[in-house]
N, C-alpha and C positions, 0 to 999 in steps of 0.2 A: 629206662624210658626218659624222654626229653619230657622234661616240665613245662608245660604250654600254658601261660598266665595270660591274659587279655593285652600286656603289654608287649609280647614276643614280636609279632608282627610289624609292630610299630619299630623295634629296634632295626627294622630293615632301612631305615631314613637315615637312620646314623652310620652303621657300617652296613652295607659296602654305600648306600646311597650316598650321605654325604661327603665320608671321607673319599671314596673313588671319585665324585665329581669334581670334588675342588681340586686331586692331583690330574684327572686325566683330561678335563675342562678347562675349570676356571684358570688352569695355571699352565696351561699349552696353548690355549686357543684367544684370539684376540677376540675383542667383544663384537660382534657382529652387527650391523645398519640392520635396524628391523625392516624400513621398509627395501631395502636393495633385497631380502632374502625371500620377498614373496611378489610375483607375477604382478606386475602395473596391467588392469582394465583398462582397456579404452572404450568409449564410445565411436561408433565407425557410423556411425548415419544411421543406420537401417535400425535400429533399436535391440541389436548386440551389440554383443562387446568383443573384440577383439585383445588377446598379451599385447602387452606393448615389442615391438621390433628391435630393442637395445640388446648392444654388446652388453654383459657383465661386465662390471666393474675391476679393473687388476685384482686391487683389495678383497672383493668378492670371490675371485679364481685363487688369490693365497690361501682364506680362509676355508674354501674346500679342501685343495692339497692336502692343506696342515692339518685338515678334518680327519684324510682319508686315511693319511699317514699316523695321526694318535686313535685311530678307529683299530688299525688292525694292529697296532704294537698293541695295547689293549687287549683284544683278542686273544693275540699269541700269548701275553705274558701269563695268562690264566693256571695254564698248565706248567708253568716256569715257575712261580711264585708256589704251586702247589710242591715241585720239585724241592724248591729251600727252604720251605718254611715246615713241610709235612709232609714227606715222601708216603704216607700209609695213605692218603686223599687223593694222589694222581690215578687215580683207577678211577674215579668219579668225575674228576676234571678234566683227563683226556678221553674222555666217554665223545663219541660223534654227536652222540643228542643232545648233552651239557656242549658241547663248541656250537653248533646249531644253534642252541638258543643266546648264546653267550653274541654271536653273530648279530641275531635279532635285538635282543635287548640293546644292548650297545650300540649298534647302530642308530637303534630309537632315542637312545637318549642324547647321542650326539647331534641328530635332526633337530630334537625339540631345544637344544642348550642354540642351535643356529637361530634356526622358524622365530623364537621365543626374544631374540635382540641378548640374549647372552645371558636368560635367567637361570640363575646354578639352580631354584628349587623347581623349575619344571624338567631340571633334566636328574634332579634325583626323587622326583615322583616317578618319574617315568624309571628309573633304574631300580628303586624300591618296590613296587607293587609287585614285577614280577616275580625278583628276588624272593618276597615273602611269598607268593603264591607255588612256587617252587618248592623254597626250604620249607615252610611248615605247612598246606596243604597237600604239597602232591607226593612228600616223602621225601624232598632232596637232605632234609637233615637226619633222615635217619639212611640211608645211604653213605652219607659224609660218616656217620658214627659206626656203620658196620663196616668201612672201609679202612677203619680206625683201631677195630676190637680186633685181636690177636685172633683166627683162624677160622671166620667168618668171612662170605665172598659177598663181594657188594653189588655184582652184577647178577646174581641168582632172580628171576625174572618171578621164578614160580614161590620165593620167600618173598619178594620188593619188589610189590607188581602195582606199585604206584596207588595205593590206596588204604585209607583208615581206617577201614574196617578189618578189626584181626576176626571177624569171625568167618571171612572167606574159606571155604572149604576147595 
């Protein structure tokens, strides 16, 4: 059994939060104009408001591209990294519902490092929270560890059916 201390959750800020954000972030992506990344109000007469009618900015259209392109190498590399580093884990990392969420989270944290003018700790808040809500609430780390243990299946639904309670019947 995983030893769960008051600090566990917290270690999710550290790896993957803020080591994955300063390589897949802060160190790909240029710092973005806070206000080019979020809709200009206008005032139109009538007492709405109207987006403002501008082209994006080039700078504004690179820094998506270069978004879209460290969004999904990211992604992919999930099950790549689990391949070299610990081939006994790719059962858990090429799972569709681990790439799904891998999809969302990531995505999210690349939004919030943009929206945010380029703050690395909103986008490994936002990459932490779920992380630890995953690996130590919903079982991703004891999946990860039965994916691991010699003749134990880590997709068995009716053993790892995503909750804490061993007294399920």
């Amino acid at each position: 059994p995983v030893t769960q201390g008051w600090w566990r959750p917290w270690s999710a800020l550290i790896v993957p939060g803020l080591v994955e954000e300063v390589i897949w972030r802060a160190a790909w992506l240029p710092i973005p104009p806070v206000m080019a990344t979020v809709p200009v109000l206008l005032a139109n007469g009538t007492g709405t408001t109207t987006a403002a009618a501008t082209a994006p900015s080039p700078q504004l259209v690179t820094l998506y591209q270069t978004a879209l392109v460290v969004w999904v190498i990211h992604v992919v590399s999930h099950p790549m990294v689990a391949t070299l580093a610990d081939p006994r884990r790719r059962a858990v990392l090429d799972d569709w519902r681990f790439g799904g969420l891998a999809v969302i989270v990531l995505g999210g944290t690349t939004l919030s490092y943009i929206v945010s003018g380029g703050c690395l700790m909103a986008a490994v808040v936002t990459h932490a929270v779920p992380v630890a809500l995953w690996r130590d609430v919903w079982g991703g780390e004891r999946r990860l560890r039965a994916a691991t243990a010699p003749g134990e299946e880590c997709h068995n639904d009716k053993n790892n059916d995503n909750s804490n309670n061993d007294n399920n019947q």
